[in-house]
C-alpha positions in Angstrom: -11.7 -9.1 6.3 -14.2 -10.2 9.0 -16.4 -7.5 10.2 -15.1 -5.5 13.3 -16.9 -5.3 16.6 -18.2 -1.7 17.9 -14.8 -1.3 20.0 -12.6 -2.7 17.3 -14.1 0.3 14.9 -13.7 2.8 17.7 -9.9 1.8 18.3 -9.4 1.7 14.3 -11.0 5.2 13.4 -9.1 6.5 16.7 -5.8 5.9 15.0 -7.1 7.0 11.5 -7.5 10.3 13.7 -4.1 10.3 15.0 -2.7 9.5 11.4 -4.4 12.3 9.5 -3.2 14.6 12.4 0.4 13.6 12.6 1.0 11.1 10.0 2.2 14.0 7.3 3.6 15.8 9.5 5.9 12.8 10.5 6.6 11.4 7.3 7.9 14.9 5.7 11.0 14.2 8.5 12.6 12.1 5.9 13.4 15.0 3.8 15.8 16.2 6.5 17.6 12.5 6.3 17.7 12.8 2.7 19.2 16.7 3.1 22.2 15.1 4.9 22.8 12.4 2.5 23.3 15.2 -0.3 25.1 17.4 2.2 27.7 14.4 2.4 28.4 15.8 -1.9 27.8 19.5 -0.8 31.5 20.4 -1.7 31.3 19.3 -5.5 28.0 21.7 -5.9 30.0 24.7 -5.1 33.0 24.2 -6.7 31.0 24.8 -9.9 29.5 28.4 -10.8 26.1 26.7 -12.0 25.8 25.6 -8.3 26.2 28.8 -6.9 23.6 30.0 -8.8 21.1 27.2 -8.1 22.0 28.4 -4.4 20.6 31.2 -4.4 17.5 30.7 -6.6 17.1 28.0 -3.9 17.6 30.1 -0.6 14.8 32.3 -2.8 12.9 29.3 -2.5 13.4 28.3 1.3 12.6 32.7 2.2 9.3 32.0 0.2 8.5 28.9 1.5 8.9 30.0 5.2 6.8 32.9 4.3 3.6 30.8 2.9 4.1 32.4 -0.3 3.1 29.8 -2.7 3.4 31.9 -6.1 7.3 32.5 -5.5 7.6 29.0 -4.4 6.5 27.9 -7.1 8.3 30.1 -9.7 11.5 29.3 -7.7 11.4 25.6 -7.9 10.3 26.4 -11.6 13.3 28.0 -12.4 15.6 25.3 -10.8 13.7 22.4 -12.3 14.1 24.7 -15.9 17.5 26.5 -15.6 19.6 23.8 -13.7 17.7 20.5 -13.6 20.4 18.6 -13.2 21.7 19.8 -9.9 20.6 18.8 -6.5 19.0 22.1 -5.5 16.4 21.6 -8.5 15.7 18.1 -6.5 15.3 19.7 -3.3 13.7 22.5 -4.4 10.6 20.2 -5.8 10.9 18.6 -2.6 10.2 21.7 -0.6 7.7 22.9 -3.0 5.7 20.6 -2.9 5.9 20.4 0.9 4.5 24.4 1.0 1.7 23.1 -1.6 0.7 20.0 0.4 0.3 22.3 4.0 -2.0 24.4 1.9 -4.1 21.5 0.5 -2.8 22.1 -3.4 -2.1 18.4 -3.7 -2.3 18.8 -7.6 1.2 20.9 -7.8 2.5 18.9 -5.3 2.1 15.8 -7.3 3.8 17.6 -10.3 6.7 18.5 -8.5 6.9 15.2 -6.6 6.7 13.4 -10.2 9.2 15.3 -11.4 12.0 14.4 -8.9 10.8 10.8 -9.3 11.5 11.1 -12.8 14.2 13.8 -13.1 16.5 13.6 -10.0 20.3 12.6 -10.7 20.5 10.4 -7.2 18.1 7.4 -6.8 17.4 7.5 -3.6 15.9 11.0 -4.0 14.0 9.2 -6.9 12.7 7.0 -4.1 11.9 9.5 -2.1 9.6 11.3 -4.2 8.3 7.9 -5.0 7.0 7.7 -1.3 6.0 11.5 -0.7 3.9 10.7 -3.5 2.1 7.3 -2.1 1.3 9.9 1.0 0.1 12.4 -1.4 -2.4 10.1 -2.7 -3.3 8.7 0.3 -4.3 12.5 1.6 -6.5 12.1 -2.1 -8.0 8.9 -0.6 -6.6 7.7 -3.7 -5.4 4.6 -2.3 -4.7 2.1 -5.3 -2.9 4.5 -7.1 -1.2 4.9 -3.6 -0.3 1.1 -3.2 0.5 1.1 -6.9 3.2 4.1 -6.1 5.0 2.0 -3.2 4.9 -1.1 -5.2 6.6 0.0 -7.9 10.2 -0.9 -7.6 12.3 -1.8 -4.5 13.2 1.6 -2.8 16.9 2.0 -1.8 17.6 0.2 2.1 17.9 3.7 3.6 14.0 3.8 3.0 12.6 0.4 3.2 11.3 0.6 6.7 9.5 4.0 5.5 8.2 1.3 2.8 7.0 -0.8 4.6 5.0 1.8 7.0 3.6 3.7 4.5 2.3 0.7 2.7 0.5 0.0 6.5 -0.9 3.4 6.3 -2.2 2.7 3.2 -4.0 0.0 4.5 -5.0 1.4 7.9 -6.6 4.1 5.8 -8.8 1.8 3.9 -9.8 0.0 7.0 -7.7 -2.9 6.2 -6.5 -3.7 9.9 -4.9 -7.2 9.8 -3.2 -6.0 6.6 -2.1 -2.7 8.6 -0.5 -4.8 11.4 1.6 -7.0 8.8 3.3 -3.9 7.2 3.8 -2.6 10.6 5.1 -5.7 11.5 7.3 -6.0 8.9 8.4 -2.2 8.9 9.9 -3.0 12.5 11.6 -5.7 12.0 13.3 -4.2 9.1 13.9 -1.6 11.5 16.0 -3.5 14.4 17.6 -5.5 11.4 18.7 -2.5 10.2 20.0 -0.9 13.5 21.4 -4.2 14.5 23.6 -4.2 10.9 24.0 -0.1 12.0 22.6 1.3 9.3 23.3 5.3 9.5 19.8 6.4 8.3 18.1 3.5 11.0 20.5 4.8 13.7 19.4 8.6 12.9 15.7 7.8 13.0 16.3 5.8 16.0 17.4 9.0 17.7 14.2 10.8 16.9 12.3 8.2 18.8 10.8 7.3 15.2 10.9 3.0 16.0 8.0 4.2 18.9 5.8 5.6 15.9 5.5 2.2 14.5 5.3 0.7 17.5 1.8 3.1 18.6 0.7 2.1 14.8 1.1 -1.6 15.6 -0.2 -1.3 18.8 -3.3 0.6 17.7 -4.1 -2.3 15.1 -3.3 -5.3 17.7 -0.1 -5.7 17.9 2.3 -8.5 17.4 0.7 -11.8 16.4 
């Protein structure tokens, strides 16, 4: 990469800014998608007595997690992953633990938890998921190969390839990469009106939570378009 001018640095490290403030926040929204694609099954989990068990371990969980307690999280999304493994709520569960242990900087159990949905969880997109929550994981580790490494492994399902595509322009971004920034974003929002066009319920959701303008300031804030 040719070397950047004094007010190409300044607009570059003013986006790495606005990424590590925001960036994590924003790409933990998925979770909620991914929540409502499992809802869509909710009625076959509690039609079973194991489910109704995992319930309530997992609305343990959720009081824990809203009250920053990171021991009970933890023993909760233990017990799930242990007890009933094979049931969504152990999947989520992971998922939310290792959302608690990421806000409080303990990247190492989120990475656990995160590789154990990746490897454990019953539905693949979940798999893919985790697969992505663990590329930003890395990248909050500055750990960026192993971050590329993570989003290149495997073509995610199409309900998260335009999350792909930006996180692997994150990556980039992060390691100062810019014209390699601005062709994942490029590419993430073209997949994006492709996907709305075709209307794709996941693209139409995010499209409602103004998420096509996030990709848009990330393209913008590495030059655009070219």
């Amino acid at each position: 990469m040719a070397a950047l001018d004094l007010e190409e640095q300044e607009q570059l490290s003013a986006i790495k800014a606005w990424w590590k403030q925001w960036g994590n926040a924003i790409s933990w929204a998925v979770i909620a998608i991914a929540a409502v694609i499992i809802g869509q099954q909710a009625w076959n989990w509690y039609n079973r007595d194991q489910s109704v068990r995992a319930s309530m371990i997992f609305d343990a969980l959720q009081q824990a997690a809203l009250a920053g307690d990171l021991q009970k999280t933890r023993e909760a999304a233990g017990q799930l992953t242990e007890q009933y493994g094979s049931s969504h709520y152990a999947t989520l569960g992971a998922l939310l633990s290792a959302k608690v242990h990421v806000e409080n900087r303990d990247t190492k159990t989120a990475r656990a938890q995160l590789e154990w949905v990746k490897e454990n969880a019953t539905d693949p997109v979940l798999r893919d998921l985790a697969r992505l929550r663990l590329a930003y994981v890395l990248i909050e580790d500055q750990a960026f190969d192993d971050a590329q490494k993570m989003l290149d492994d495997g073509k995610p399902d199409v309900s998260l390839e335009v999350r792909y595509l930006e996180a692997k322009g994150d990556v980039q971004l992060m390691r100062d990469k810019r014209d390699e920034a601005r062709k994942e974003y490029k590419a993430a929002l073209d997949r994006f009106d492709a996907l709305a066009k075709a209307g794709d319920d996941t693209t139409l959701m995010l499209a409602q939570q103004g998420y096509r303008n996030v990709i848009e300031i990330k393209l913008d804030a590495v030059g655009g378009p070219q």
